[in-house]
C-alpha positions in Angstrom: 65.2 158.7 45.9 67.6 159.1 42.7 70.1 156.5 41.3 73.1 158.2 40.2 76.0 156.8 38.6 79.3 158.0 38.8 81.8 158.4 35.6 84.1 155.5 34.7 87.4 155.8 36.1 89.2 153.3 33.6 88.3 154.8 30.5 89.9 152.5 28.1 87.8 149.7 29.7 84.9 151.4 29.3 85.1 152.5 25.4 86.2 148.9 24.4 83.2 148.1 25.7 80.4 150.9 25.5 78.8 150.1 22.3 78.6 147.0 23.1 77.1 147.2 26.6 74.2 149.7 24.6 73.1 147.3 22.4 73.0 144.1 24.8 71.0 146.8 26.9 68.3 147.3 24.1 68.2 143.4 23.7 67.9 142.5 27.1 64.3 144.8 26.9 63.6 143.0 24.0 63.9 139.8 25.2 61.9 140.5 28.2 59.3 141.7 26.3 59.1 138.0 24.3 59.2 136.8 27.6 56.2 138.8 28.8 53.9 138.2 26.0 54.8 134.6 26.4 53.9 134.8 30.5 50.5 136.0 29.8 48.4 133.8 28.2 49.1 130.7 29.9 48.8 132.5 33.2 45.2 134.6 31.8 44.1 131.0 31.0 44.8 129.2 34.5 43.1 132.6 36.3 40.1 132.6 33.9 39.2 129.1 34.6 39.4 129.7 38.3 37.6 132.9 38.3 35.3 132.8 35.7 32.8 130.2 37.8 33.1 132.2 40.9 32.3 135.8 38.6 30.6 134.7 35.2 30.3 138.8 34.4 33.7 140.1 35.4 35.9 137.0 35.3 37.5 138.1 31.7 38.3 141.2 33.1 40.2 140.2 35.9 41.9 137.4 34.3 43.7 139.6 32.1 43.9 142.5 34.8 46.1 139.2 37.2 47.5 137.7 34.1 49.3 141.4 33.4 50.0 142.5 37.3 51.8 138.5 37.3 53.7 139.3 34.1 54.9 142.4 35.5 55.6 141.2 39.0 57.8 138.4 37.1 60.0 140.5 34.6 60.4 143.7 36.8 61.2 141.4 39.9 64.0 140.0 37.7 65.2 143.6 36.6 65.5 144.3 40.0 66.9 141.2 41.6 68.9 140.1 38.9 71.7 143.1 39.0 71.9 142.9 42.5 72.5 138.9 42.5 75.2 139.6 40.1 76.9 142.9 41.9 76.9 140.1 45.0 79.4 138.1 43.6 81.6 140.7 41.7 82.2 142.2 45.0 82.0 139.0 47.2 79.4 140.4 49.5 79.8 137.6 51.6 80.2 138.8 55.2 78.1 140.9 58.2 74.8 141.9 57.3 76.0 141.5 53.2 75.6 137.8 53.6 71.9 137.2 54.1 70.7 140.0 51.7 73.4 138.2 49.2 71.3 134.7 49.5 67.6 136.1 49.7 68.4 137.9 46.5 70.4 135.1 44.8 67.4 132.4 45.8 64.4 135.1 44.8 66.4 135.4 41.1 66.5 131.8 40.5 63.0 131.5 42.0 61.9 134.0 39.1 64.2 132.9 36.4 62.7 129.0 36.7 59.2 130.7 36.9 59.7 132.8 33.7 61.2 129.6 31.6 58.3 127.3 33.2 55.7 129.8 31.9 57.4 130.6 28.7 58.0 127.4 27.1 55.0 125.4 28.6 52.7 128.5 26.4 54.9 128.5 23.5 52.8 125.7 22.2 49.6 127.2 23.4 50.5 130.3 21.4 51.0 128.9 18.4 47.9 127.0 18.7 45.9 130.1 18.7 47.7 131.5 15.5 47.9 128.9 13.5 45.4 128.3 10.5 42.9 126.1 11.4 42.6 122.7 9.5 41.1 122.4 6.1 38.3 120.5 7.4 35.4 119.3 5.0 31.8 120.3 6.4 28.9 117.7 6.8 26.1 120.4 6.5 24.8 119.0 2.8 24.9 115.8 3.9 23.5 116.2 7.1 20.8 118.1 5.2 20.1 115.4 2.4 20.0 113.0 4.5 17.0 114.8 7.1 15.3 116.5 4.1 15.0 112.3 3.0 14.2 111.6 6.9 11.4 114.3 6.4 10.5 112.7 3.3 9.9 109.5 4.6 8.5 110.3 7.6 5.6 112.5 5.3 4.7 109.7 2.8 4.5 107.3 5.6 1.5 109.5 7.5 -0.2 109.4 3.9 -0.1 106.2 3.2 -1.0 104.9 6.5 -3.6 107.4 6.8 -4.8 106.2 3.7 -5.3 102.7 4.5 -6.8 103.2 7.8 -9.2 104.9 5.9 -10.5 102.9 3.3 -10.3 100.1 6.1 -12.7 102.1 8.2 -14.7 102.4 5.1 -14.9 98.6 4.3 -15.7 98.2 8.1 -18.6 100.5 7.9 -20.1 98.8 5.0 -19.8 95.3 6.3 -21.1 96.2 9.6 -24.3 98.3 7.6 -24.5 95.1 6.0 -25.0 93.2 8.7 -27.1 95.2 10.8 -29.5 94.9 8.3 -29.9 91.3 8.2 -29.8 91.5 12.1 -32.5 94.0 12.0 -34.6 91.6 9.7 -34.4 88.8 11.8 -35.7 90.8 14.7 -38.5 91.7 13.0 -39.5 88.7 12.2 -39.5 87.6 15.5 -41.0 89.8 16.5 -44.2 89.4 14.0 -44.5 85.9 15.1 -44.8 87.0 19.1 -47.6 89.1 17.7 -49.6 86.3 16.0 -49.4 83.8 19.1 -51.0 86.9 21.2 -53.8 86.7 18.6 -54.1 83.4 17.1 -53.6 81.7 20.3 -50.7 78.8 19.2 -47.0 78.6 20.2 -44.5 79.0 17.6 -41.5 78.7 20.1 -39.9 76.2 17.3 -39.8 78.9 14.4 -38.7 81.8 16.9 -35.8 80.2 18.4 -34.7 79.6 15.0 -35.2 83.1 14.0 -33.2 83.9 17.6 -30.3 81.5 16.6 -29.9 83.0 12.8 -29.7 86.1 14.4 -26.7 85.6 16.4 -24.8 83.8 13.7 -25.5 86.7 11.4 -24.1 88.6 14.5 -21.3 86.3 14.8 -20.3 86.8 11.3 -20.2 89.9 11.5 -18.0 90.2 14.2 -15.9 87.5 12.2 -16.0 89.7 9.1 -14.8 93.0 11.6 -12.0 91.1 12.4 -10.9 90.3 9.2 -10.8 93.5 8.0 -8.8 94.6 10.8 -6.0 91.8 10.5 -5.5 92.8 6.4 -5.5 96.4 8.0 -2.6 95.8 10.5 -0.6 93.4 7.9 -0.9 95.9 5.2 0.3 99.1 8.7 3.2 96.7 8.9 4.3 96.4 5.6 4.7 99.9 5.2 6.7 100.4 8.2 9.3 97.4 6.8 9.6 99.5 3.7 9.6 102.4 5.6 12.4 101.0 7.6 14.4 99.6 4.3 13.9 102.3 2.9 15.7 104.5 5.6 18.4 101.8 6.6 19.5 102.3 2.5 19.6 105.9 3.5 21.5 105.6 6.8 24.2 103.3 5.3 24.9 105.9 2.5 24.8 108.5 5.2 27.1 107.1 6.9 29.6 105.9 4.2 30.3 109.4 3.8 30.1 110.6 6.9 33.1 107.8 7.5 35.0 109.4 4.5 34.9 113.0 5.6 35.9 112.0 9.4 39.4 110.2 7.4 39.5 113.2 5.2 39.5 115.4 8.0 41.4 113.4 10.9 44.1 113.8 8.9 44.0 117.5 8.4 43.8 117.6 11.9 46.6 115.4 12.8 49.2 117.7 10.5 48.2 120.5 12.1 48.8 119.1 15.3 52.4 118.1 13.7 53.3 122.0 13.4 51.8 123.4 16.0 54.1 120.5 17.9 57.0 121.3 16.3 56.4 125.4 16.0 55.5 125.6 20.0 58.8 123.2 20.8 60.4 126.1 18.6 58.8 129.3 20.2 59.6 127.2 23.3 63.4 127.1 22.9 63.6 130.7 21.7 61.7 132.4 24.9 64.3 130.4 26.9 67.2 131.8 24.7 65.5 135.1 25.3 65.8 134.4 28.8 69.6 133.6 28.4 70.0 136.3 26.5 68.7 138.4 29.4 71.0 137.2 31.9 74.1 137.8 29.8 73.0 140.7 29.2 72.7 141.6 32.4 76.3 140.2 33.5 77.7 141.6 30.8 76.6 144.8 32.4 77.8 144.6 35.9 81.2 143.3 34.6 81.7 146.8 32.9 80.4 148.6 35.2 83.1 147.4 37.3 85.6 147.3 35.6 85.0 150.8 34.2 84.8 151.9 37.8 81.3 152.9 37.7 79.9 153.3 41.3 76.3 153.4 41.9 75.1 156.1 44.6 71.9 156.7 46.3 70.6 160.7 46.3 67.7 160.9 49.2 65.3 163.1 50.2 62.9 164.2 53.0 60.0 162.9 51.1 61.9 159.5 51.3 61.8 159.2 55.1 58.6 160.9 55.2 55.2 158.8 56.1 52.8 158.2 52.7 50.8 161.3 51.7 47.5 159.4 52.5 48.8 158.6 56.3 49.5 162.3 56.7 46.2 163.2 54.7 44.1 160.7 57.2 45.9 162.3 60.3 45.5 165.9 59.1 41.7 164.6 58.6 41.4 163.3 62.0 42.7 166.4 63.6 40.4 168.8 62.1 37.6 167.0 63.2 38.8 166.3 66.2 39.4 170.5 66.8 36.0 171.3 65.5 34.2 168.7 68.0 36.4 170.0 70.6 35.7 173.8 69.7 31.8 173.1 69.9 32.4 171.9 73.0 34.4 174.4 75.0 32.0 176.7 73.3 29.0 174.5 75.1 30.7 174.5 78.2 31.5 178.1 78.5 28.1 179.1 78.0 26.9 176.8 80.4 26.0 178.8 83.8 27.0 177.6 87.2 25.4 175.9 89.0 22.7 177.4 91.6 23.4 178.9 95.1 22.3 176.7 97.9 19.1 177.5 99.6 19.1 180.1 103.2 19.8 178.0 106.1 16.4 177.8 108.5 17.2 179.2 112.5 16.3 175.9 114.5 14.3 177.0 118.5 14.6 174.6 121.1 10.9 173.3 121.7 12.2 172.8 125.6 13.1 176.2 126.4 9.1 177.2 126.4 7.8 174.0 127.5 6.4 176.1 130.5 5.6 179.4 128.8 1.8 180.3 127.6 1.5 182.6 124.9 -2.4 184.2 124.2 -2.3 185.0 120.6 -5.0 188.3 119.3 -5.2 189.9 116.3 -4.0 193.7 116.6 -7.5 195.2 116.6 -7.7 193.8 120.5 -4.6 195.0 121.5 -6.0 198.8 122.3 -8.8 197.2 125.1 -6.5 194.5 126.4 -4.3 194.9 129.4 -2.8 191.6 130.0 0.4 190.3 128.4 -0.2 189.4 124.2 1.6 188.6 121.4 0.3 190.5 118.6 0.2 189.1 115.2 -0.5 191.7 112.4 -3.0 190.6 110.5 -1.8 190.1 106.7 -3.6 189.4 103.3 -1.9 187.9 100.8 -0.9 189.6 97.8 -3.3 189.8 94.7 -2.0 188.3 91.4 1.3 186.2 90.1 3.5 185.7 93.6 7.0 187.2 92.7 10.0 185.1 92.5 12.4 185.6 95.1 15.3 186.6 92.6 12.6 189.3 91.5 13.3 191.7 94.7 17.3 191.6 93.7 16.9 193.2 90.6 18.1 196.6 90.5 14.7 197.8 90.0 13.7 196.4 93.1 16.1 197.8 95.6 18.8 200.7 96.1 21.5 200.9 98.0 20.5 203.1 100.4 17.2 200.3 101.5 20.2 198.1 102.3 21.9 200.1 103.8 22.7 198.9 107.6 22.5 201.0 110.4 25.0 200.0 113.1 26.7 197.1 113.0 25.6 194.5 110.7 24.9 190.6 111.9 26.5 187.6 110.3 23.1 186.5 108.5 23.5 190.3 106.9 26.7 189.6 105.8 25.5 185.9 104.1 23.1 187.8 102.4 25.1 190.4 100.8 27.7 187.5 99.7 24.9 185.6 98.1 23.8 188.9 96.4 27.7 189.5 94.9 27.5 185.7 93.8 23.9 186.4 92.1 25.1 189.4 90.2 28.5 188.0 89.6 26.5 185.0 87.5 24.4 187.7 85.9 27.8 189.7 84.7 29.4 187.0 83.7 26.1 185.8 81.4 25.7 188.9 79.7 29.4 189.2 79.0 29.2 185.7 77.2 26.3 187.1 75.1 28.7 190.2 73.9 31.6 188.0 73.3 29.6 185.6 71.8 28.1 188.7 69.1 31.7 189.9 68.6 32.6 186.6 67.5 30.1 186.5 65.0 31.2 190.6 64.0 28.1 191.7 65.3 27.8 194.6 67.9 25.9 193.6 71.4 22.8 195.4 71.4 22.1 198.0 74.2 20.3 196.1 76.5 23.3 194.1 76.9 25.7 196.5 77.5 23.2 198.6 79.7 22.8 194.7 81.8 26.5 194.9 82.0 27.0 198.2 83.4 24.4 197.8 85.9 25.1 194.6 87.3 29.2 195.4 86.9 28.0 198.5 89.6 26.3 196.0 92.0 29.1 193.8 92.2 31.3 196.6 92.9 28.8 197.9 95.8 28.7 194.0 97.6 31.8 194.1 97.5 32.4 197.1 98.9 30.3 196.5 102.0 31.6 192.9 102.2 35.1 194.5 102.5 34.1 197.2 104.8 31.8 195.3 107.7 34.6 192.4 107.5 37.4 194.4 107.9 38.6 194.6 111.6 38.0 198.2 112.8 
């Protein structure tokens, strides 16, 4: 389908006015691009923080794949739309069918003009954010590493110098408690002497060795006492060097922070001017995508108007491919039918050379068990028959036939039989004629097989082989000869 413009029929109108119209046309693009690039990244941000849960791996890629398909969808709508809504009032299409396609196109261009401006000014400031320098903010890293290389410091000289008291604690402690020991040890033994001299002297000195007893456990007493001496001056002196551990780091952590303090001032304030422009920048970009956008719709009028008064008529060359179904419908149905012929081909092919089905077996004569109720019937073998006078029935005696028992279809081949051992001599009975009709059918299904196997060759551009054609022949001259006799007994003479 081709849009095709016709030449302007007031020419003066149209030269006052051509070079203008050309320009505003180049600026309307312009501004719609502004207007794009403005679209985008507020509506890349909103997708990517919806998407980008849901797909951590591919949700960049189709934010910015929605954000551009929206962008699009938003300026070609209005490049569309926006002609048309105008067109609708320069030719006050306001009645029949004009009138509803007159207000869905006037409400779907104000629906994407407020969306455009919405999007457009509400990322000016989000923009600008983005390009603007970033603050001239002071860093904290030397500080923040003074002040941990000090924390390190500390924290070293403190596992010194408490290891080093423990120490020479533990020392003192083993000395006293040596110390002790020893006198402990002494006092034992002298108890212990004078239990050996009452075992040989005889005499009790229970006076002197509860005395030794008693010494012993104050010397053990004291010593404890002494122990626990040692270990209160050990804590005290522990705690004094965690106050001036503590001093020491609260001198530290007041400096720390005094500048840490300074820097945050220093640096809030770099922050808050940058803030200031990016404020008064984005309220800037803001106001200029939505004189862009004004600048679009002028445009636009400005466009219709001299197209009609110019006399320029818009036409409409069409096409068959423009009533036509999509080429992937007609590709999908052109799909479907070949498949559907080939299936169908394989099975016609299946069915022709599928044979019919089998005759139905000979029919059995029925006697009437009544009608010889009364008779008596001698049965000999044939042997007797010579030497026997009365009234027999003779039953020739018959062995049955060494090896494979033929088929009954065997005997009808052409091999078996010739025309002249069927031949009938007078006039032939009804169970003659059933015969020879069940013969015709037989080598009527045997033509018609072998027939299939030549066409079936010549499809393939192949040549039947001989025994084919010679099974054709001979079976074509049986049919012929059934036929012949069927005709010739049923005819009425």
């Amino acid at each position: 389908m081709k849009q095709l413009k016709t030449l302007p029929q007031n020419q003066e109108f149209y030269a006052v006015y051509a070079i203008l119209i050309a320009t505003i046309c180049r600026i309307k693009t312009a501004a719609q691009v502004v207007s794009g690039f403005t679209e985008i990244g507020i509506l890349y941000t909103a997708f990517l923080s919806i998407l980008l849960p849901l797909f951590p791996n591919v949700g960049f890629m189709m934010a910015v794949v929605i954000a551009v398909f929206s962008t699009l969808i938003i300026e070609m709508g209005l490049r569309v739309f926006a002609p048309k809504a105008v067109d609708a009032i320069l030719y006050k299409r306001y009645t029949s069918m004009h009138l509803p396609m007159t207000i869905l196109v006037c409400l779907i261009t104000v629906v994407l003009l407020a969306t455009s401006g919405v999007l457009s000014f509400k990322n000016s400031k989000v923009i600008v954010n983005q390009l603007a320098p970033a603050a001239d903010e002071v860093l904290t890293d030397p500080i923040d590493s003074v002040y941990a290389y000090k924390q390190r410091e500390w924290q070293m000289q403190f596992t010194l110098d408490s290891t080093e008291i423990v120490q020479r604690f533990t020392e003192e402690s083993n000395a006293v408690t040596q110390a002790f020991e020893q006198r402990i040890a002494a006092k034992s033994r002298e108890l212990t002497n004078y239990h050996r001299r009452e075992i040989r002297t005889g005499l009790s000195f229970a006076t002197r060795k509860d005395q030794l007893r008693l010494e012993r456990d104050q010397l053990k007493a004291e010593c404890a006492q002494a122990l626990a001496a040692l270990k209160s001056k050990k804590n005290t002196a522990l705690t004094d060097l965690k106050e001036e551990g503590k001093q020491a780091l609260t001198f530290v952590n007041t400096a720390y922070t005094a500048q840490i303090d300074s820097i945050r001032r220093v640096n809030s304030t770099s922050l808050q001017e940058r803030s200031q422009q990016v404020n008064k920048y984005g309220l800037g970009l803001g106001w200029f995508t939505l004189v862009c956008l004004l600048i679009f719709m002028t445009a636009v009028i400005l466009e219709r108007v001299h197209a009609k008064g110019s006399g320029i008529v818009e036409k409409v060359e069409i096409s068959q491919y423009d009533f036509m179904p999509p080429f992937w419908v007609n590709a999908w149905q052109a799909l479907r039918e070949r498949v559907n012929y080939w299936l169908q081909d394989r099975i016609k092919r299946f069915q022709d050379a599928t044979p019919p089905a089998p005759l139905p077996a000979n029919k059995e004569e029925l006697y009437d068990p009544t009608a010889i109720n009364n008779l008596t019937i001698t049965l000999k073998l044939d042997q007797e028959a010579d030497d026997q006078k009365e009234k027999v029935v003779i039953i020739p005696s018959k062995r049955r036939q060494i090896g494979f028992q033929q088929d009954k279809h065997t005997a009808d081949t052409p091999t078996a039989h010739t025309k002249d051992s069927y031949a009938i001599k007078g006039t032939p009975t009804q169970a003659d004629l059933r015969q020879w009709k069940r013969r015709l059918k037989d080598y009527k299904k045997r033509l018609g097989r072998h027939v299939q196997k030549k066409l079936a060759a010549e499809r393939k551009g192949e040549q039947a082989g001989k025994r084919t054609l010679d099974a054709i022949d001979n079976n074509q001259r049986w049919v012929d000869h059934y036929t012949r006799l069927i005709q010739e007994y049923s005819t009425p003479k």
